[in-house]
Structures are given as C-alpha cells and as structure tokens.
N, C-alpha and C positions, 0 to 999 in steps of 0.2 A: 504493500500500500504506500508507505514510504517512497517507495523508485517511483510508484505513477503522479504521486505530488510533484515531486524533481523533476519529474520527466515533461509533466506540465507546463511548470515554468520554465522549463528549460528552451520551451518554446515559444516563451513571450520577446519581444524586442526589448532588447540589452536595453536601451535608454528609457523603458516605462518600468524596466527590474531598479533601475538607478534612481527612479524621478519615486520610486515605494518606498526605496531603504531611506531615502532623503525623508522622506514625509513622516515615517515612523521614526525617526531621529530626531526630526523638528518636534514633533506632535508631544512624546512623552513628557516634556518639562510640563506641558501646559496641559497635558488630560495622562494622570499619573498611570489609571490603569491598560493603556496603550502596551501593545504585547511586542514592546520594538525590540525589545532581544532576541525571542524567539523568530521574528521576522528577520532580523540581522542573519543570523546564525544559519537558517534554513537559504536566503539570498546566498550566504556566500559560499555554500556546496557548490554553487554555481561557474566557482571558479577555476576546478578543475576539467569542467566539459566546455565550459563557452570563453567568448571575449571578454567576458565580465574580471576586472581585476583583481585582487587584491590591496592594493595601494590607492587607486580610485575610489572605490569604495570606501577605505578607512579615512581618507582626505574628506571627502561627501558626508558621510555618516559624523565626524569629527564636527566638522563646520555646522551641518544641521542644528546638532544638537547644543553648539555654542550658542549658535542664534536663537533656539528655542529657549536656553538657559537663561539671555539676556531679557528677552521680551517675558519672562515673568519677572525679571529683576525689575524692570520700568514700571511693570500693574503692581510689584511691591513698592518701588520706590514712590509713585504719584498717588498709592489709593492705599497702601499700608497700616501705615497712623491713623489716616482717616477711619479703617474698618476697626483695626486691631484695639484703637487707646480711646473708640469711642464708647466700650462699655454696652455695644448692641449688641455684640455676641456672647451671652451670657457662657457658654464652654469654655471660653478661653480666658482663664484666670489671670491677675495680675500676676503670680505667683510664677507661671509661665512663663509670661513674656519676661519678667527680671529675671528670668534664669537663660532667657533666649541672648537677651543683649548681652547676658557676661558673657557666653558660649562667643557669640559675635564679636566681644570686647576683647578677648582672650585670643580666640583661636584664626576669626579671621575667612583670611582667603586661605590658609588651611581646609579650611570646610568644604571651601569648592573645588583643591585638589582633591579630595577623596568622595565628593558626592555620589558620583560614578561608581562607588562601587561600595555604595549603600541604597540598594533599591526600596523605593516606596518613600522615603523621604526627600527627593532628587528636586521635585518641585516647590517641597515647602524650603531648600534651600536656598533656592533662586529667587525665590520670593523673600525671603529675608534679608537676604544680600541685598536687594531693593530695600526693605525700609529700614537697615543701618546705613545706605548711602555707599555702599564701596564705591571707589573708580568703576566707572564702567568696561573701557576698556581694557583694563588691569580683571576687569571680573569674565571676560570675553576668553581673555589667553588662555588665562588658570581654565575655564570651562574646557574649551578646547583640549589642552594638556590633559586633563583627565579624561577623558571623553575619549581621547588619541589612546590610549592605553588600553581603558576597559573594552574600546571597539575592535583594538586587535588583538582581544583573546577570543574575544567573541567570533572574530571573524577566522580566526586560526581555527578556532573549533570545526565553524561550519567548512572550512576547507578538511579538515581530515574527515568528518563527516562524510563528504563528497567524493572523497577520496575511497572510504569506506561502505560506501552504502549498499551496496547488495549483502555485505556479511552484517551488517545492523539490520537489514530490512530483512533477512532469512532469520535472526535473531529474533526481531518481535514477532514475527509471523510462528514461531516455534514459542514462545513467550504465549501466545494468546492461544495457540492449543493449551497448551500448561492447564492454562485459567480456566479455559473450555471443560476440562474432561473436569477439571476440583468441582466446577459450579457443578457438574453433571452428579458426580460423585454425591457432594454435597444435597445435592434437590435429593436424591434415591435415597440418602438416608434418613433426609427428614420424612418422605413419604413414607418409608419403612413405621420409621414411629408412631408417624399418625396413625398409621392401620394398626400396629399391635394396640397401642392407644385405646383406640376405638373398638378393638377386639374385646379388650379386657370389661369394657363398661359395658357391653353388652348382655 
C-alpha cells in the first residue's frame, strides 16, 4: 500500500510536489496541527526515483517555515498585549505569562534555535517572540537555522525510506496479517465464551 502512495506521487509534476512541501512548511507555524513532517518525510522518498532534490527541498522547506515563523511573530508582536495582558482570556493566568517573559528574558532567541524540534509548541513560540519584540530579522535567521537542521533529518529519513520501500512496504503488509489472524484469534475466543456462557445459564 505504501509503494502505491509513492508511486502516486511519484507521478505528480516535480514543481506542484515542491509548491506542497512549501505550503506545509509555511502553514505549520500558523495552524499547529498541520501534518508537515509526515508530508516532509513521505515528499522526500521522492528523491531517490525523481528530479526532486535533496538540497532544494531542505532550502524550500527551510525558508517556508522561516516565513511562516515570522508572520506569527508580527500577529504576536501587533495583537499580543492587546489579547494576552487584557485579562479577556480568562485561561491564561498572570502567573503564566511572568513565567513566559522570564523564559523570554532569560533564554531568548535560544528558544527559537531549538523550536524545531519541540513539536506542538513551534507556534506558540513565534508568537511570543512577537510580543517580547525580538529583532525580527535576527528572529528570521535563528528560525531558518533551526528549521535547516530539523528539515534535514526529516528529509534524510524520507530519503532512506525511499531508498527502502519495498522491504518496509513487505514489512507492514506482513505487520497487518500479524494483527489480522490476533483480531481473528481474539473474536473466536470471545465467541467461544459467550456460548459456554450462555450454555451454563441455560
């Protein structure tokens, strides 16, 4: 099942595979639950069958998500204060936020070399970074810089993946018999019970 997914994309045009991995790159700062790794990862099997690169890709993917990182740093930076210290989101305790700003006071553009590879929190940092004011283009670099790293393990992956897929895709496919025959197993002997069960009350 796995090879007919690849095999699929394998057949879409190089520049609409490029113009996906961009958009799921960009997108995740700003809509957290965006699946862009798993998208990253499965694109770049891509690159041991097609034109699709390595290095292009990690450049794309890089860049996206820099720009993705910066434009919630601006919706932090111009609408931050206004949401966070006006006291209308009752959830979000003061207590919070002075523990946010020392983290910020402290640690910095730290935070945003390693966002990347703290998933699920990636958004609310960029957003923070907006409403403690970093440099912007100083918050641009660091994004990128981390973004450059975690995208090429990701994309290393999906390359040995690609590299690999018929012995992964014979894998699951033996994997999901496994699971097959236990569920089988499993139903025949609860149906066993229930008849002795039901034998005995009779």
């Amino acid at each position: 099942m796995l090879q007919d997914i690849i095999s699929y994309i394998n057949t879409l045009d190089p520049a609409l595979i490029y113009l996906v991995l961009f958009f799921f790159a960009f997108i995740e700062n700003i809509f957290p639950p965006s699946p862009s790794d798993v998208v990253l990862v499965i694109g770049s099997t891509l690159i041991a069958k097609t034109t699709i690169g390595f290095v292009p890709i990690l450049l794309l993917t890089s860049t996206a998500s820099a720009i993705g990182f910066v434009c919630m740093y601006y919706v932090g930076k111009y609408f931050g204060d206004r949401v966070l210290r006006s006291g209308k989101l009752k959830f979000i305790k003061q207590d919070t936020l002075d523990k946010t700003d020392r983290w910020f006071g402290k640690y910095g553009y730290n935070l945003i070399l390693i966002n990347r590879f703290l998933p699920g929190t990636r958004a609310v940092i960029s957003f923070f970074t907006g409403v403690h004011k970093l440099a912007p283009l100083k918050t641009f670099f660091y994004a990128a810089f981390s973004s450059f790293f975690w995208n090429a393990l990701l994309i290393f992956t999906g390359y040995l993946l690609g590299n690999n897929i018929d012995k992964i895709d014979s894998f699951l496919s033996g994997y999901s018999n496994v699971v097959l025959i236990l569920i089988v197993i499993a139903a025949a002997v609860l149906l066993v019970k229930h008849f002795r069960k039901k034998k005995k009350t009779e």
